[in-house]
Structure formats: C-alpha cells, structure tokens
BAVEX-991678 format. One record per residue: residue in three letters; x, y, z of N, C-alpha, C in turn. Coordinates in steps of 0.1 Angstrom, whole numbers, plus 2048, in hexadecimal, padded with zeros to 3 digits. Each point is the difference from the previous one (the first is absolute). Layout:
<pafis>
ALAXYZXYZXYZ
...
</pafis>
This chain:
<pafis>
UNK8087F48007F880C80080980D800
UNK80C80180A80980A7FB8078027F4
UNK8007F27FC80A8077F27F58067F6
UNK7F37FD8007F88057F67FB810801
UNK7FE8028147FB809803807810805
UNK8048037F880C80C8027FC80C80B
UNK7F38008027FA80F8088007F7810
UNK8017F17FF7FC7FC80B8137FC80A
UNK80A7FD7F1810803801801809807
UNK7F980F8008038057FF7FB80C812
UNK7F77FF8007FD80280B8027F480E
UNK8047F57FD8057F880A813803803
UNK7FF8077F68138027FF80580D80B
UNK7F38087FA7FE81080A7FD7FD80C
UNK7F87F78037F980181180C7F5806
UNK8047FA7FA80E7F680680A80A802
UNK8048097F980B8088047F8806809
UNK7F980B8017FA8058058007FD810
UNK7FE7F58018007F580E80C802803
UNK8097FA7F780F7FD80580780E807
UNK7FA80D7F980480A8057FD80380F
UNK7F27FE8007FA8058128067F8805
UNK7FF7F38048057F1801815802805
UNK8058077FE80E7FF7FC80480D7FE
UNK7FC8088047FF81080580E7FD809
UNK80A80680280680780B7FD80280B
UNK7F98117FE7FA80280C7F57F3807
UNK7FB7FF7F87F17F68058087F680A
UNK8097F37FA8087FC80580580980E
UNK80A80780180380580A7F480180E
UNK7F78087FC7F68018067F67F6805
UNK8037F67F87FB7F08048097FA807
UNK80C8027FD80D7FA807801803814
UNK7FC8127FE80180380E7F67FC806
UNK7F17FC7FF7F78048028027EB803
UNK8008007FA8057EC80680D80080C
UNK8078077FC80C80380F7FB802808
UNK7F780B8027F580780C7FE7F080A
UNK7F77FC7F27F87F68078057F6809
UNK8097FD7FB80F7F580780280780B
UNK80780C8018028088097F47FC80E
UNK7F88027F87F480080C7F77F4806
UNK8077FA7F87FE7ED8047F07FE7F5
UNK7FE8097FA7F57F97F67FE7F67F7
UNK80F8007FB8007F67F47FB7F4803
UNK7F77FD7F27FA7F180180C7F3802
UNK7FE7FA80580B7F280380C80680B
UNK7FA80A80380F7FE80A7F87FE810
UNK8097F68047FE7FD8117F8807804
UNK80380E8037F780980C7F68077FD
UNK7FE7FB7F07F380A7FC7F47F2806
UNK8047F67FC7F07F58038067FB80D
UNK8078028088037F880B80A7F5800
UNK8097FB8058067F68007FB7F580B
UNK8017F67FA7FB7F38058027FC80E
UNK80F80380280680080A7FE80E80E
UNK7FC8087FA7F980E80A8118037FC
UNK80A8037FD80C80A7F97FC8077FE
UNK80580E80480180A7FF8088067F1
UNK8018077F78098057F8810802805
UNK80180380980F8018078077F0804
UNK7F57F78038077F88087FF7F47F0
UNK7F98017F88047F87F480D8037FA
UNK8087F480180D7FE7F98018047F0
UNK80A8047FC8018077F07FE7F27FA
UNK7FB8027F47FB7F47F77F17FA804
UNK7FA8048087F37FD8017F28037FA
</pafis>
C-alpha cells in the first residue's frame, strides 16, 4: 500500500520525524532527565525499595548497595 500510495508515504514520513523531534528534544530530555532525578532523590521511583516498602521493614539507609 505504500509503495503505490505516495500522499500516504508521505504524511507518515512527516509525523514520524515530527515525533522523533519532540520525542528526542534536548531540552525535553534534560527536563525529563531531572525531573526523574527528583524523583529518585525523593524515594518515588517505581521499583525502588523505599518507595513500595521493603519486605524486610529496611529502611533506605540500612539496605546494602546492590539491592
């Protein structure tokens, strides 16, 4: 269907870049970068120990590195 449909090549090609731009931004990046730091910072991140509780009742300080 693409090779026959050139208007449809063709607007799939624009909104793909298009994407890749917002998507792959610098700034955006950066600002999604810190803004996920924050979160770590503050114990929010999903999967880490002290945001859902640890099994063990551990605290963030008293879990060993690698955990």
């Amino acid at each position: 269907r693409l090779l026959a449909d050139g208007p449809l090549r063709t607007r799939l090609a624009e909104n793909a870049a298009r994407e890749a731009r917002s998507r792959f931004d610098v700034e955006r990046y950066a600002d999604d970068f810190v803004a996920w730091y924050g979160e770590i910072l503050r114990g929010e991140a999903a999967g880490w120990p002290w945001r859902e509780g640890h099994a063990d009742g551990a605290s963030p300080r008293s879990l060993p590195v690698g955990t």
